[in-house]
Phi, psi and omega in degrees: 000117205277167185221114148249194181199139195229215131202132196306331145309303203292311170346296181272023197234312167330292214277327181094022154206184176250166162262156151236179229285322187306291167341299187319311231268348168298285193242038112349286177342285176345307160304335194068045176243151178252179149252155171250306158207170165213112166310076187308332167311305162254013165045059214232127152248142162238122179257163125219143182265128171278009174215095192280030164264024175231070173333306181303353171235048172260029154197183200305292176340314182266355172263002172267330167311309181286310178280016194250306173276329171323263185335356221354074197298298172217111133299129199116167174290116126282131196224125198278153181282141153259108190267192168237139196246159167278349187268154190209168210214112174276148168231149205233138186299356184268348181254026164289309180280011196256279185249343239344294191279171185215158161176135152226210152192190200244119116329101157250149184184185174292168191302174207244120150254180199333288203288338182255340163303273204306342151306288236278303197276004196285322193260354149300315173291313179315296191303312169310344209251278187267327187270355154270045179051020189081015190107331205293286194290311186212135156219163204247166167205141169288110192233170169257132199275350175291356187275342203219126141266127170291151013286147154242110194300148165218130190203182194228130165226174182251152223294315182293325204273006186221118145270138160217170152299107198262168187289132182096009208245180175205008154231166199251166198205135169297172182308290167319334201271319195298316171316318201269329187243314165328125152308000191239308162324319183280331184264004180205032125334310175328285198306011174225330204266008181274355183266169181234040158204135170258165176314153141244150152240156173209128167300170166268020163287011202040062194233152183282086143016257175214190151241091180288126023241027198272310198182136179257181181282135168318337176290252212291349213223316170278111162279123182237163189291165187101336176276163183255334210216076153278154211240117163271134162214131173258131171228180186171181159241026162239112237280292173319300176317326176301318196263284164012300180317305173300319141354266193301339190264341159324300195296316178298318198268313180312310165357285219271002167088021175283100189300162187266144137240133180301139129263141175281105167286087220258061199277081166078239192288308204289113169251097203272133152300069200258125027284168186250132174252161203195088225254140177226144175264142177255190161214121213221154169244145158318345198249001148266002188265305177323314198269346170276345159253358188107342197210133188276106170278162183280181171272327170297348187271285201285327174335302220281324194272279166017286195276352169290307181305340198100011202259170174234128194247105163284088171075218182277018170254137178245147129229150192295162159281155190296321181293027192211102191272000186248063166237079179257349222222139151306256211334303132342293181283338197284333175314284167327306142324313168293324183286330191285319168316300192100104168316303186317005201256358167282133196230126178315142166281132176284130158009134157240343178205153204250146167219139187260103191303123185245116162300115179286167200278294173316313189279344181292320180299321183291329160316308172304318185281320179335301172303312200299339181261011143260325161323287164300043173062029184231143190260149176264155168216178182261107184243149179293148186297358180219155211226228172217172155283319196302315193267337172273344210236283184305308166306329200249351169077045198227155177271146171266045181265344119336319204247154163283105172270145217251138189285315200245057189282158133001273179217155154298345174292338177242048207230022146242174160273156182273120149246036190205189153254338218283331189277354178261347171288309135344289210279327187268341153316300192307337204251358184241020191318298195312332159332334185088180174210142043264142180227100156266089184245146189223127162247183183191131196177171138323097191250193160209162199223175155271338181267346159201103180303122175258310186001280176295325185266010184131183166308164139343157157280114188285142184242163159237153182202105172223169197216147186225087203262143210169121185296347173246032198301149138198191205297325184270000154261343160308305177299335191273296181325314172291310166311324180292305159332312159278328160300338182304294185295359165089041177225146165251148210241131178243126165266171142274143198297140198203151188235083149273096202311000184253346195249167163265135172314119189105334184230033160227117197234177180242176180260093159207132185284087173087277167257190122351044218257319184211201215182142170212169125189211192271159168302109167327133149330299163321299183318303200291349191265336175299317138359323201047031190266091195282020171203208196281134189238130167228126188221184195198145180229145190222167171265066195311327203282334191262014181280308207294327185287325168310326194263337205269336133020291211270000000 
């Protein structure tokens, strides 16, 4: 859920009125947006947006555009004037396989202060973060542009031969070097450093630009308040994401009373204007809007809604504004029509057919067990399905060659599947400290592995997990609580000696019916200090799914 921060004059200095906090948080809505909180002291407003396919209102610019047109201020497709500039970015056949696209343009105006500097860098990290993946897809970079002779090359140089003076720094350092020592280097090296030449831009002054997607130069790449005339450049591996990006920051700087100019993007024969636009149409009828919302509208009506949004309407065709790819679908517009329409003003349909609800037989069991572990005194939680390797892998003394990794995640925090329960149970213990002790807690849920493929044989497999911390925990009340567990369900469990890297060696045993199904004992040292977890842990992970065919079995 992206979170900005903004203030609130300048908002309303944006929007051309002023607000109170109620209004803001009316037409938020509009947006999919909240208030979070607002400082009065420092006149500080917190958004947060429920939907991150809308990039364009991760800053003040896009959220006085979205209340400008709510109110209708300004309406309609708008598309900002470009002027063509002489200047253009060679793209050199060596940075094909690294980063490949590019595109920027030139932004002139009155001087850039403070307040508008931080906007300007607050939706470069935004945009660079989440919806570029953390860099991976797309990242921006500012430069002052009397500062930089054109043409400006963009190319792969190796990593020894080329120094600059990186931003915050004050001595120069190669490309390698910046990974290793740069706070920025450490932190998105990775996305470069499996290559044996890294991105470069260089003026044809030879003067270094940046090191895309790492770090621009402290010359030419800080931009201060007081300038006039800046060079916006995207570069990524996503020819759309690249472009958009530019877009949106395009759309923001006009906002701000700023003239445009294109640059000509020269990849060998081929020359591109960038940004490069790109207007897409829909075609929507009243009688799907009628039959998906429920209320027949005029045509004039949804024109009228439409065009609050930023869309541009011929009859019954829209397009959307440019700054907005997640519009792919009529449906996609008739959504927008309903926010604009006002849900609440849509009136429910009654039942028209009745069903008698059937418990499937596993979930009537996972229930039973739910209960018997709250019967025992432990309480539940939830954790999201998808997690990191540090915390299923790294933490727990486990190889991640088990877990399923996400090629394009989000955040790194979310960049894997859950193959276990027992390590998130951990991490929500490590967040509770402050809770005291004894802390008995459990979950149930879905995990998924590499070692066992569901795709074909059915759902996931369902686990129970749970953990009991606590200064005196130790393996035979883990052991007693499971026995107790299974005489419930009408079975006996005799355990066995089991060798786990998460566990202490000697205080692990295994479950098993027939095969293997789960494993308990006390939490490996090791585990708990990854953890920050001070005191004695004992937990247990089980196969609910391979139980219930064992019981149903019998």
């Amino acid at each position: 859920m992206p979170t900005i921060t903004l203030i609130k004059k300048d908002l309303e200095a944006l929007s051309g009125k002023r607000f109170s906090l109620k209004e803001i948080e009316r037409l938020l809505e509009y947006g999919k947006g909240e208030l979070a909180s607002y400082d009065e002291k420092s006149d500080e407003l917190k958004l947060e947006f429920q939907d991150t396919n809308m990039p364009y209102l991760w800053s003040a610019e896009g959220v006085s555009r979205l209340f400008r047109g709510i109110l209708g201020k300004q309406t309609g497709l708008q598309i900002p004037r470009f002027l063509k500039s002489r200047h253009s970015i060679i793209v050199d056949p060596s940075i094909e396989s690294i980063r490949p696209h590019i595109g920027a343009f030139v932004a002139e105006g009155a001087a850039i202060d403070e307040q508008t500097l931080q906007q300007l860098i607050s939706l470069q990290e935004k945009l660079a973060e989440t919806y570029g993946r953390q860099r991976r897809k797309v990242s921006l970079g500012i430069y002052k542009c009397d500062a930089i002779t054109f043409p400006v090359t963009y190319k792969a140089a190796d990593p020894d031969s080329v120094s600059f003076i990186p931003l915050d720094f004050n001595e120069s350092m190669t490309l390698r070097r910046i990974l290793h020592e740069h706070p920025k280097g450490k932190e998105y090296g990775h996305l470069v450093q499996k290559h044996s030449s890294y991105p470069l831009l260089i003026d044809s002054m030879q003067e270094v630009l940046s090191f895309p997607p790492i770090i621009n130069s402290n010359t030419t790449g800080r931009v201060q308040p007081g300038d006039t005339k800046i060079l916006v450049e995207a570069t990524g591996t996503d020819y759309g994401a690249v472009q958009l990006s530019l877009i949106i920051f395009a759309f923001g700087l006009a906002d701000r009373g700023f003239s445009l100019s294109s640059i000509s993007v020269r990849a060998g024969s081929r020359i591109v204007q960038t940004p490069h636009i790109e207007r897409k149409s829909l075609r929507i009828s009243k009688d799907d809007v009628a039959s998906l919302l429920g209320v027949a509208l005029q045509e004039s009506q949804i024109k009228t809604i439409l065009e609050r949004f930023g869309y541009g309407v011929q009859g019954m065709t829209a397009t959307p504004p440019l700054y907005r790819k997640d519009i792919l679908h009529p449906r996609d517009v008739i959504e927008d029509i309903a926010i604009g329409y006002g849900y609440e003003k849509l009136e429910g349909i009654p039942l028209s057919s009745y069903t008698q609800p059937l418990v499937h037989q596993l979930v009537a069991f996972i229930d039973v067990c739910r209960d018997l572990m709250i019967g025992f005194g432990f309480q539940e939680v939830q954790s999201p399905l998808l997690t990191n390797p540090l915390v299923m892998s790294d933490s727990m003394r486990l190889p991640a060659k088990d877990l399923v990794q996400l090629k394009n995640p989000m955040s790194e925090t979310y960049s894997a599947v859950r193959n276990s329960l027992l390590p998130q149970l951990l991490e929500f213990a490590s967040k509770n400290k402050h809770q005291g002790y004894p802390q008995s807690v459990f979950e149930e849920g879905p995990i998924t592995s590499i070692s066992q493929p569901s795709a074909s044989n059915g759902p996931d497999p369902e686990h129970l997990a749970a953990v009991l911390l606590h200064d005196k925990a130790n393996y035979t009340h883990m052991k007693q609580i499971l026995e107790a567990f299974f005489r419930a369900l009408g079975a006996t469990i005799t355990p066995a000696p089991f060798d786990h890297p998460s566990f202490i060696p000697g205080r692990c045993a295994e479950v098993v019916l027939k095969k293997r199904i789960g494993y308990f004992g006390e939490i490996h040292p090791e585990v708990l200090e990854a953890f920050a977890i001070g005191v004695p842990c004992i937990g247990f992970e089980l196969d609910l799914s391979s139980l219930f065919s064992f019981r149903n079995r019998k």
